[in-house]
N, C-alpha and C positions, 0 to 999 in steps of 0.2 A: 919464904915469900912465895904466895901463889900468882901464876902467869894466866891470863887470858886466853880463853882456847881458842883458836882460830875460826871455828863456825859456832859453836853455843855463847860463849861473851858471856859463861855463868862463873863465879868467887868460888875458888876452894874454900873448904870448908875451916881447915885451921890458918891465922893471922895472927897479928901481934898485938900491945893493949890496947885497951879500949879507945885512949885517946890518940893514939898514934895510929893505932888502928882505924879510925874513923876519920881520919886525914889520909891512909892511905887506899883506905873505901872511895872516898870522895875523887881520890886520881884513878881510880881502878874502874868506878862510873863513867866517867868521861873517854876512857880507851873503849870501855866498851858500848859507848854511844859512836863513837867515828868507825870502830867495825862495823858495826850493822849498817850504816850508810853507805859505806864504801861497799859493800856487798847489796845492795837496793840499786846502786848507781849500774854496776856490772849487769846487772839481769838487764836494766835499762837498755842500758847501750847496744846488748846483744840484738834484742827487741825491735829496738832501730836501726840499727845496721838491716835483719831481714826484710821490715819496712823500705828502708832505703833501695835494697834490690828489689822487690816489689817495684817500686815507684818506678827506677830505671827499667823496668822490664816492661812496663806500658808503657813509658817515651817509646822505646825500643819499639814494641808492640807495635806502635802508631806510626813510626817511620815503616817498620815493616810492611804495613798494610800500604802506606801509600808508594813504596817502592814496587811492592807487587800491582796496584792498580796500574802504575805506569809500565811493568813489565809487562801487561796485559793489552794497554793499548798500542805497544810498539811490537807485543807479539802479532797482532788482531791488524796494524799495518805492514808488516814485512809475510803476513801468510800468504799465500797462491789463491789464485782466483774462485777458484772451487771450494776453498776451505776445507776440503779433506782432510781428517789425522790434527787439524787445529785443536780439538779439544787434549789427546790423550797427549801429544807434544808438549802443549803447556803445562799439564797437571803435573807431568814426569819431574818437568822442571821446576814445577812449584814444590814436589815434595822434597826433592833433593835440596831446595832451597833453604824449606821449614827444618829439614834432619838439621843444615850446618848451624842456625839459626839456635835450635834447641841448644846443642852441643855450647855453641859461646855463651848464652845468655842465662840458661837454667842451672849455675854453681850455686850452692850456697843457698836456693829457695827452700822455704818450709813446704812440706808435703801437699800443703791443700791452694800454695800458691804454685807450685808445678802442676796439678791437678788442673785447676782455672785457668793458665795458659795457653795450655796442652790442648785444651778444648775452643779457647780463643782461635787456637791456629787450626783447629777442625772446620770449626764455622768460616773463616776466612778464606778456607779450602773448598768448602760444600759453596758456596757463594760462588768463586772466580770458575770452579767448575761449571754450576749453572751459566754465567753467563760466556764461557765459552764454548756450552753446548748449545746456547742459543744463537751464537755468533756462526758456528761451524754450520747450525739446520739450514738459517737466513742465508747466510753465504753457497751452501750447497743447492737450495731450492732457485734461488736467484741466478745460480751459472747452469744448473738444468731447465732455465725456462729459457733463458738465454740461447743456449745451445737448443733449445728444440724450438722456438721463438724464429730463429732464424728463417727455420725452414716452412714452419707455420705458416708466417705472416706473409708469405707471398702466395701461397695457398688461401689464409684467411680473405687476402683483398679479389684475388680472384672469383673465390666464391657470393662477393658483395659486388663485384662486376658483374660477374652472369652468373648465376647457381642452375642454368641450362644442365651442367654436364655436373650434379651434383655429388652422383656417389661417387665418381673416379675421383674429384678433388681430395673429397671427405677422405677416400681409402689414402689419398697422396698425403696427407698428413699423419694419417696412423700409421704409414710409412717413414715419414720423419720422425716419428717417436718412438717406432723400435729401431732407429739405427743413431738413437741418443744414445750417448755413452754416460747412462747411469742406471742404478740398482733398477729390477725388473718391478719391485714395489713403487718405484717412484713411477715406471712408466706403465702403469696399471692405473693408479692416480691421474696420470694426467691422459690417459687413453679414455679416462672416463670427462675427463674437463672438456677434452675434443669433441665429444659428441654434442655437448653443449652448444660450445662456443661454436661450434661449423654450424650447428642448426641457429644459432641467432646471427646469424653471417648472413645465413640463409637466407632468416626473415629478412631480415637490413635491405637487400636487393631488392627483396618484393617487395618492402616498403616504397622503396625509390620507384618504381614504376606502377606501382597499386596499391596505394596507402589504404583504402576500405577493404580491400579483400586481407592483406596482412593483418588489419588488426581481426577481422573475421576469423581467420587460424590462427588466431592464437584460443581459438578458443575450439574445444572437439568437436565435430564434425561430422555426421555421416552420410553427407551426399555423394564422397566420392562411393562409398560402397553400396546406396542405394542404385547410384548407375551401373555401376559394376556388375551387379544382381538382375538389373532390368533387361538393361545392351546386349553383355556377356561379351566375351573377348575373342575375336577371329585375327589370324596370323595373316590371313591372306584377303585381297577384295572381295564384295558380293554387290550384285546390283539392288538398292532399296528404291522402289518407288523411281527416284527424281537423280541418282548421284551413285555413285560407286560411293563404296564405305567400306572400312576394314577399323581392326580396334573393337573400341568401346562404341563403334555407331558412327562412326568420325567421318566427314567424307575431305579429311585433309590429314597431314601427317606432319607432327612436330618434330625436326631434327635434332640430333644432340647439342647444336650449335647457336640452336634458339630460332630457325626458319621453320616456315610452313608453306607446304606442297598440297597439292590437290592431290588425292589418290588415286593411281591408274593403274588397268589391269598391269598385273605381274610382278605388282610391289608384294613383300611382306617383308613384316617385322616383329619387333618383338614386344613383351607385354611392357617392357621398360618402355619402348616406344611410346608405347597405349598409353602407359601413364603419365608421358609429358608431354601427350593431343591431350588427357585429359585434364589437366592441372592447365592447361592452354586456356582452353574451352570456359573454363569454371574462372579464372582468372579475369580473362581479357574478351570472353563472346558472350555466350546465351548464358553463364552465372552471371558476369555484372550487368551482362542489359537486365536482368529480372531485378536484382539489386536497385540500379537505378530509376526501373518501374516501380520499387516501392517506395523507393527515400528513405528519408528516417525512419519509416516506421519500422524498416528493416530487423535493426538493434531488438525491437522488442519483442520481434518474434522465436519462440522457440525452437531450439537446434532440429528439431524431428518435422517441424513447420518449413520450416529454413530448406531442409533436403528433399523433402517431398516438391516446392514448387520449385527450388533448380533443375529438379529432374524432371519435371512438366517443360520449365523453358529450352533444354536441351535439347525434348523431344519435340518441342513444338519453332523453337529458334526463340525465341520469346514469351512473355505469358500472354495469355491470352486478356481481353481489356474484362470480362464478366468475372476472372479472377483477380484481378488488380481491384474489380471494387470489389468483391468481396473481401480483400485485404486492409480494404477503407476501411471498411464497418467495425473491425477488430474484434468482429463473433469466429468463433476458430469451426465453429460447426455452418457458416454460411460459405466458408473458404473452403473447405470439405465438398462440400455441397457443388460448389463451383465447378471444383477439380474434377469430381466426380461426374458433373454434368456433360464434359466435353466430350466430342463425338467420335474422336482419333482414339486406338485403342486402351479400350474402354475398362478391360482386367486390371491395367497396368492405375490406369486410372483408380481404381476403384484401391487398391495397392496403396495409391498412395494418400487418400482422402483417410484410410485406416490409421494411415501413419499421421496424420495433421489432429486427426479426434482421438488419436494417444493409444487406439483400440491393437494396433501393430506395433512394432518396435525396428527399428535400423540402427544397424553397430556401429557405435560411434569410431572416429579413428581421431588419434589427436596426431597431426604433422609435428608437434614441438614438443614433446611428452620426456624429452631429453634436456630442456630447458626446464629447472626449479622455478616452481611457483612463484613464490616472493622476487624472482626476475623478469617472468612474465609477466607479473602485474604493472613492475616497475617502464619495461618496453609498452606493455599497454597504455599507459600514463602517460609515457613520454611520445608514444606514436599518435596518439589523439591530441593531444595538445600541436604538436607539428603538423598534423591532418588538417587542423581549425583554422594553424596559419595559414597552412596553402591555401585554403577554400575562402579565405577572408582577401590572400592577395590574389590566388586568380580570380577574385567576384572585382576586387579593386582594379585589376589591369582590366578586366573586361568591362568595366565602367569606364573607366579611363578611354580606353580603345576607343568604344564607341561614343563616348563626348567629344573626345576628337577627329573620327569622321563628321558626327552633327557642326562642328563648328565650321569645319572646311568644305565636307563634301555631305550637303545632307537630303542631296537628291542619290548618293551611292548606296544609301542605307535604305532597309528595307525594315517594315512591321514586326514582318514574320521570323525574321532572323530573330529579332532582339526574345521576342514570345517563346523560341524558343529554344533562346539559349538557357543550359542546366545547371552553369551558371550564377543566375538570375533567381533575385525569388520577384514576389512581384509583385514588392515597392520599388525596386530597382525598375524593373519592366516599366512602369507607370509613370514612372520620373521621364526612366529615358524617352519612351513613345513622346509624354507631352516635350519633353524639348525637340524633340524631332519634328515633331508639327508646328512647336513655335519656329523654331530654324527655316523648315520649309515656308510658312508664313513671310519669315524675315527676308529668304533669302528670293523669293517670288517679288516683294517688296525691292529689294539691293535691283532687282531687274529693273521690274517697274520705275526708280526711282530714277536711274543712270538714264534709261532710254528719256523720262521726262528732261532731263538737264541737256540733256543730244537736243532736244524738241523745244528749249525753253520754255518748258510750263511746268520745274520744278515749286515747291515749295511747300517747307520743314518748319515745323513751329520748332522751338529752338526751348520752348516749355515741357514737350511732350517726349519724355524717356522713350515711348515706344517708337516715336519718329527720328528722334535722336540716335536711338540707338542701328535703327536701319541704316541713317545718314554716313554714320562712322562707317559699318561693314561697305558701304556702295563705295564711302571716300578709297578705304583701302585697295579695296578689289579696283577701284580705276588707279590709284596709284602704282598699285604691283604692276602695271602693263607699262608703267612707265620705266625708260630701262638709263635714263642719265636723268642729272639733276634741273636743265633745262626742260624736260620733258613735264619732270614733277612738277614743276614752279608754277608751267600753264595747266596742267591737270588742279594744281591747287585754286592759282587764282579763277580758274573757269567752273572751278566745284562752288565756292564763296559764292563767284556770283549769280552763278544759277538757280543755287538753292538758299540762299541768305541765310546759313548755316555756315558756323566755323567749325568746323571737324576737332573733336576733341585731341588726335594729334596734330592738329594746327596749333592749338590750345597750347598744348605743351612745349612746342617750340616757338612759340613767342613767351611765354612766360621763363623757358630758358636761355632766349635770346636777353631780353628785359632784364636778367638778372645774371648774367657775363661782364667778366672783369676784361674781354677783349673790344674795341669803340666799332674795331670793324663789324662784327659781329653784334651788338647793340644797333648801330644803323643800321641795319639789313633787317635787323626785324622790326624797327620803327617804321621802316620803309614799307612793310609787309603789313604792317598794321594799320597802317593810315588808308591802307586801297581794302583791307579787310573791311575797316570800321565802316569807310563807304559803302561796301557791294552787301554788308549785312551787321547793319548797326545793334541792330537789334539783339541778336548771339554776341555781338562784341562785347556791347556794354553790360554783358549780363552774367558771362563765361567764368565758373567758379577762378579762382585766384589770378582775376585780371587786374585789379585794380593798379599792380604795381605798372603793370602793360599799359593799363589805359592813364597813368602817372606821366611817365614815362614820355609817351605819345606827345602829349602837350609839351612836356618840356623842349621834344624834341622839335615840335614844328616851333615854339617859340624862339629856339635855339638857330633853326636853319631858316624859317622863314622872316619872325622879328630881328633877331642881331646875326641874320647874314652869317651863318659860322657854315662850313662844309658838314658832311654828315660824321664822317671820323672827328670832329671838332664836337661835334653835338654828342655824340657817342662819348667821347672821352670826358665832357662837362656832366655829362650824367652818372659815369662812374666814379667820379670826383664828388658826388653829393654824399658817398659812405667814407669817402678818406677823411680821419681823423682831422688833420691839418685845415683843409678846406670846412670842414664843422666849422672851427674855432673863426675863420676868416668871415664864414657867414653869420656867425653871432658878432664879432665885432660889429659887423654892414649895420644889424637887427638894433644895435646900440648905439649907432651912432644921429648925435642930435637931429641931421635933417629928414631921415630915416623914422626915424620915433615923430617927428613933426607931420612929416604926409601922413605917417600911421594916426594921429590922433586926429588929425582933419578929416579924416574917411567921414563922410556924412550921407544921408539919404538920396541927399541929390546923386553921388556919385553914383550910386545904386539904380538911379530913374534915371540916367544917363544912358545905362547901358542896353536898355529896353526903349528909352524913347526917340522912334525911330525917325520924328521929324513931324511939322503941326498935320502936316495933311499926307503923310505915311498911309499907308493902308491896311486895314485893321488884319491880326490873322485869320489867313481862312474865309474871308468873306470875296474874294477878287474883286480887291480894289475898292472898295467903299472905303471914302475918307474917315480918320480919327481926329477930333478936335478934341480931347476929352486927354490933361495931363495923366502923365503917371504916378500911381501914389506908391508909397511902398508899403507893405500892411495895411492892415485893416484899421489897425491903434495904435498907440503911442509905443505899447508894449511889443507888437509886434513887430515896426518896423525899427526898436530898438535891436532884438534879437537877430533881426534880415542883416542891418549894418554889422551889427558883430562879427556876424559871420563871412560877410565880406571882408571884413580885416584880417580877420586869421587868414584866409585866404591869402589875401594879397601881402600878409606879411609874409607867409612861406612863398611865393611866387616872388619876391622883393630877394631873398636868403637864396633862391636857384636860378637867380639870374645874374644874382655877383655884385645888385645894386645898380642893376640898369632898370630907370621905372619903366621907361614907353614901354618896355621887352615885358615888365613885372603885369606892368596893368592889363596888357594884354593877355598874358597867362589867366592872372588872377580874372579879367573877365569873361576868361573861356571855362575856367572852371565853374564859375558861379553860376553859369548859363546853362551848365549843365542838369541843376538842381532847379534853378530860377527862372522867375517869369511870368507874363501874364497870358491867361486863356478867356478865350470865347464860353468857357463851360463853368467858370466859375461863378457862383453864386454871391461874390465880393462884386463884380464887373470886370468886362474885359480890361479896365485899364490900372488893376490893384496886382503890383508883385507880389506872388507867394510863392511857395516851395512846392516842390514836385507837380507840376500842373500837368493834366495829361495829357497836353503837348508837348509835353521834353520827355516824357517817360514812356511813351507809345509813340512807334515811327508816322508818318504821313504815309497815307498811302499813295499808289502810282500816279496819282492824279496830283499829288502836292499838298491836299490837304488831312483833315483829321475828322472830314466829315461823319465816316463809318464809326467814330467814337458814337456821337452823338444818338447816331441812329441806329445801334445795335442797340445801345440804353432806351432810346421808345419802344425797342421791340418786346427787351425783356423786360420793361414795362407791362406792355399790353401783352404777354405772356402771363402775367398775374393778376390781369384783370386791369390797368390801371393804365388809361387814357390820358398821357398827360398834353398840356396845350404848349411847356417847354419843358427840360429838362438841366441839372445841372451838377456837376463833380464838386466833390470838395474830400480833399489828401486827409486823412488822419492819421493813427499809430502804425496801423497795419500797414499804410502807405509806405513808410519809412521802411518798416521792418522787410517788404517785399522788394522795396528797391534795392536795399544794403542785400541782400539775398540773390539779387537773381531772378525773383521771380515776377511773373506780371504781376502788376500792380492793382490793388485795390481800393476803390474810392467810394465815399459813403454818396447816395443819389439824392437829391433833391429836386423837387419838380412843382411846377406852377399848376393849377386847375382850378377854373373860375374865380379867378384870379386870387388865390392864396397859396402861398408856396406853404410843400409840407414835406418831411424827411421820408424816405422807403426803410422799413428796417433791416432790408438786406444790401452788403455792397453789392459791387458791380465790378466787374473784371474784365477788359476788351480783349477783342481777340484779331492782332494786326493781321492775321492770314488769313480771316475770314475777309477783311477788310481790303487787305489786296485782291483778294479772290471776287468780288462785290466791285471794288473798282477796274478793275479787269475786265468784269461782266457790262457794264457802264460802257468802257472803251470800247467792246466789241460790239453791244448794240450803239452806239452813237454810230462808228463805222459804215455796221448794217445800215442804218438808216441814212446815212449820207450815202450811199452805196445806190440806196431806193432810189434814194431823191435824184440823183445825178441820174439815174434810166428813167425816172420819170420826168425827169426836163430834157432829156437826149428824146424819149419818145413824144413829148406833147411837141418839142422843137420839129421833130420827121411831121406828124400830123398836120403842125398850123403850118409846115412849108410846104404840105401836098392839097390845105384848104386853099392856101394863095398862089399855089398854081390853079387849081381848079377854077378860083377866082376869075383869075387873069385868062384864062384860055375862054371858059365860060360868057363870058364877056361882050358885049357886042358893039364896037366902036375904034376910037382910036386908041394908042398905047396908053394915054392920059388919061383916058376915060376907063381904061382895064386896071392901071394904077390905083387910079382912085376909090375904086369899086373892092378890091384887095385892102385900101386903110380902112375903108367900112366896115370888113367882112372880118378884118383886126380885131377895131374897138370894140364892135358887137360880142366876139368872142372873152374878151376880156371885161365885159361886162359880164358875162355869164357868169366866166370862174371869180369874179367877186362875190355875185348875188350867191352860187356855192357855198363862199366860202363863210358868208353871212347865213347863208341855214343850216351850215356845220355848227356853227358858235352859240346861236340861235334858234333852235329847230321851229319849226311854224306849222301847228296843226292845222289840216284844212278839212269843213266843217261841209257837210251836202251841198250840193248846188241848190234843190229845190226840196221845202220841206224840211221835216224834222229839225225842226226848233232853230232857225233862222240859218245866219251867215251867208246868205246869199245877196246880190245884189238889188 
């Protein structure tokens, strides 16, 4: 019997028969089908097992990596401030980490997976290396800016305080950088950052005090060397012309401390000196006056343009004005020309017009040649921009400034200041001037005005903004003088009524009085308004947001004068007209039946009631001529439908603020209705037809009581347009309304009679009450004059006929009786005369020759 060999699984060659044999084939198959798998299954396994380490070895790997990341930030927080040795410290201790690491983890790998780990933990190494060496630079650079920072930055701010004594600070900081305790590369590095940052220190200071000249150096320059070359540099004084000088030509001397001295014999100094008179000079004297002689145009002239006329103003203290226009012109060969032309030495002159037509050259010198480009551009950007603002708010404070002397004091201000302030351009100028002259206007006017109201012969149209607006300044300016509140009270009420004007702060505290939740306060200004409305009805009833004021007023005199209530009772019933509670009470009053019953009886008659003033009353405006002629209400059915309506509403809402007392209601309601309502002498209905807005209730009366000046200002500008009328007549339309609800005078379309047909003017008419006080005024004072006459000429004809009836009587020749009698003769005779007088005054009587020429004789 053959055995199965342990690795081939092939049948020996000899076996037993056929048949037996081939039953022991068939067992001998089968063994050698489970060897061979059971040797497939082993390679397997091995296979996987080195897989398996594998796989463990990246877990492994992956905790690795993130133990080392955390080893890395706890190393990176427990290092020293300077970071010094942080990088070779940690690495030490990463490789000693990676060897123990290898050593556990790498048993048992296949060749090409220790290979690929091996190198995993290189890269993991080259990695935490990098970022410790960037940790260690960051950390290093940041404790040596620190440490030289220190000493720096009290030096940097100094030098942005004064840069007077610039190179000692400057050297003071390259001093604190070689006594930093680090590598001499780093302090090489930053001995070069120093020179930078001290010269934009620099600039920073001279921005703060001369923002046009700073941005000017930043850019190269060779005026200081063309002075330099012209002047030349003396240690000690010499007498020029007009001044002792030493320097660059200087006849003053800049200290290191930022003063400046006049130069007197037995000074000297030295060229460092020279250089901060000249950086003085160019800065803050004859550079920026040239500067400012040219303005903007400055900017666009070239650096070698730029140096040649500094060093003219230097020599000259200024430029001269034939070079300033030729700088207008912006031909570079007319400025040349200029320069050239000037009479003071003439070489130097000629020097510099070379330099300006580009035919010479001057060595430019840059002060900031330490400061990189791309920063200087960045300061340039930033300083121009902050340049605009300052020039935007001192042009805004100096607007400011002087609007407010104009307001207060505008006789302090003067023309020539404002002209020439530099400042200003001038639209500014041209504003301010005209408001100074309106001010002055105004404030001549505020004079004028106060002394008329002292004089009583104020008067304010109450229409006119420009009189208004005086009214308000004159009110204040007498108010300010008032120094307690009884003082104010009579300055108010004696402003009112002097000028029949309510002061737009009168205005305001009656409209805040009118709309106080305190009664005390509400009556005081009801109280204040009722003597207003009197002493100037006219501003009262017209004064933007009064309506609630002149509300108010009624209610209140209905309140204290119809139902008797004190003025705190009145006050307190009026702020009760918004309390929720009291609505509701006055709507119940407005609903209940006997309430609704008078409301529906309102009829026309009640309406001709309140205007018809009794049969033989006397008509308006006419003194005293009887009226038999009833009242009608409207014109038509239509209209005195709409008149009654409107009296309801009325008198319902007067009915609701009275509480449902009527006497108290009807009286309201027919105070407001009267305000609107009525009839006029001007209407072209008749005097005796109610309509709306008539303009007698909408234009005051004038001094004399009536509204005659209406009438007769409308003939005038009548016959102003050619048109003669034989009467004239008002009548309210849209615009009527709309001016009234407004404020504004009133408009009414004119109608007029002329042989005998009435015909419309296509233009309104608009009266003018202060022409019409003014006019009846004039009336008063000739009627005066003339009773004034007439009383000296009946005092004198009285002395004459008592010196005729002595003369009489003496004359005389008889007894007393007979010189009596003789004196009534001598009477009647004389008062015959002044009849037959007074009858050729009325009647003149032409008298025709005695004898001849075409009869009349006797």
């Amino acid at each position: 019997m053959s055995y199965v060999g342990s690795r081939s699984g092939r049948i020996a060659p000899s076996g037993p028969s056929v048949s037996v044999g081939a039953a022991v084939a068939d067992a001998g198959q089968a063994l050698t089908h489970v060897a061979y798998n059971l040797n497939d299954l082993a390679a397997q396994e091995a296979i996987d097992t080195r897989n398996k380490a594998g796989f463990d070895l990246e877990t492994k790997m992956a905790q690795f990596r993130d133990a080392e990341e955390q080893a890395f930030n706890k190393a990176r927080e427990e290092a020293s401030e300077s970071g010094i040795g942080f990088t070779r410290q940690f690495i030490e201790g990463y490789q000693k980490r990676a060897n123990d690491f290898v050593k556990s983890n790498f048993t048992g790998l296949s060749e090409g997976q220790d290979a690929q780990s091996r190198q995993a933990l290189l890269g993991l190494g080259n990695s935490l290396y990098g970022k410790a060496y960037d940790y260690e630079q960051k950390s290093k650079t940041l404790f040596y800016d620190r440490t030289t920072n220190q000493g720096l930055d009290t030096v940097r701010t100094q030098i942005k305080n004064n840069a007077a004594p610039y190179e000692e600070l400057k050297r003071q900081g390259l001093a604190a950088i070689d006594a930093a305790d680090m590598p001499e590369a780093w302090k090489a590095e930053r001995r070069a950052l120093w020179e930078s940052d001290a010269a934009e220190s620099k600039w920073q200071w001279k921005f703060s005090n001369n923002p046009q000249q700073a941005l000017a150096d930043l850019k190269p320059s060779g005026t200081k060397n063309l002075i330099r070359k012209e002047e030349g540099f003396r240690a000690e004084p010499y007498w020029d012309t007009n001044a002792w000088r030493i320097g660059y030509g200087s006849d003053t001397v800049t200290l290191p401390d930022g003063t400046h001295v006049p130069v007197k014999q037995g000074m000297k100094i030295s060229r460092e000196d020279a250089e901060r008179d000249l950086q003085y000079r160019l800065n803050e004297r004859e550079g920026a006056q040239a500067r400012r002689q040219i303005g903007d145009q400055w900017s666009s002239l070239g650096a070698g343009v730029q140096a040649a006329l500094e060093s003219v103003a230097y020599n000259y203290g200024s430029l001269p004005n034939s070079v300033v226009n030729a700088v207008r012109t912006g031909d570079v060969e007319a400025i040349a020309s200029a320069v050239e032309a000037l009479p003071a030495n003439q070489d130097r002159r000629k020097r510099e017009a070379a330099i300006i037509r580009g035919s010479a050259s001057v060595e430019m010198e840059d002060e900031y040649a330490s400061i990189p480009y791309d920063r200087r551009e960045q300061l340039a950007a930033w300083g121009q921009t902050q340049y605009n603002q300052q020039l935007v708010q001192q042009r805004t404070a100096a607007k400011d400034g002087y609007n407010l002397l104009i307001a207060t004091q505008p006789d302090q201000v003067q023309e020539s200041v404002i002209l020439q302030d530099p400042l200003l351009d001038n639209g500014d100028k041209a504003t301010l001037i005209n408001s100074l002259n309106a001010a002055r206007k105004e404030n001549a006017g505020v004079s004028e005005l106060i002394g008329a109201i002292a004089s009583g012969n104020a008067s304010i149209n109450p229409f006119d903004p420009t009189q208004t607006k005086v009214a308000d300044k004159a009110y204040e300016k007498m108010l300010a003088a008032a120094t307690t509140p009884e003082q104010q009270a009579v300055v108010m009420s004696g402003f009112v009524a002097g000028s029949g004007y309510v002061p737009k702060k009168v205005q305001a505290e009656l409209r805040r009085g009118a709309a106080s939740t305190n009664p005390t306060d509400v009556a005081q200004a009801m109280q204040a308004a009722s003597v207003i409305q009197k002493n100037a009805p006219i501003s009262f009833n017209g004064f933007e947001g009064g309506d609630t004021v002149r509300k108010n007023l009624d209610l209140y005199r209905t309140y204290t004068e119809g139902m008797g209530l004190s003025p705190d009772e009145a006050g307190r019933k009026i702020i009760d007209l918004n309390d929720p509670e009291k609505v509701r009470q006055r709507d119940a009053i407005l609903k209940s039946e006997p309430v609704k019953k008078v409301l529906k009886d309102v009829s026309a008659s009640d309406v001709a009631a309140i205007f018809d003033k009794g049969w033989f009353s006397p008509a308006p405006d006419v003194g005293g001529v009887p009226s038999q002629e009833a009242v009608k209400v409207g014109v038509n059915t239509e209209a005195e439908a709409a008149i009654v309506a409107d009296y309801r509403g009325i008198l319902e809402e007067s009915i609701a603020e009275t509480g449902g007392d009527m006497d108290a209601a009807r009286e309201l309601a027919d105070t407001r209705f009267s305000r609107n309502y009525g009839v006029s002498e001007l209407s072209p209905l008749g005097s005796s037809v109610v309509i709306k807005y008539p303009p007698e209730k909408v234009y005051p009366a004038a001094p004399d009581g009536t509204h005659d000046y209406i009438r007769e200002q409308t003939v005038e500008a009548l016959k102003a347009e050619g048109v003669t009328p034989d009467a004239i007549y008002l009548q309210a339309y849209g615009a009527t309304a709309e001016d009234v609800k407004a404020g504004r005078p009133a408009r009414y379309q004119v109608f007029y009679e002329q042989e005998g047909k009435l015909q419309s003017y296509f233009l309104p008419f608009v009266a003018d009450p202060e022409e019409g006080k003014t006019a009846a005024k004039a009336k008063q004072e000739q009627t005066l004059r003339d009773a004034e006459s007439r009383m000296i000429e009946n005092r004198d004809r009285f002395a004459r006929d008592r010196a005729a009836d002595q003369r009489s009587y003496d004359e005389t020749q008889g007894s007393d009786w007979m010189k009596a009698r003789q004196m009534q003769a001598d009477q009647e005779r004389r008062r015959q005369d002044a009849s037959l007088e007074r009858l050729r005054g009325e009647n003149p009587i032409t008298v025709g020759p005695m004898n001849g020429g075409g009869g009349g004789g006797y």
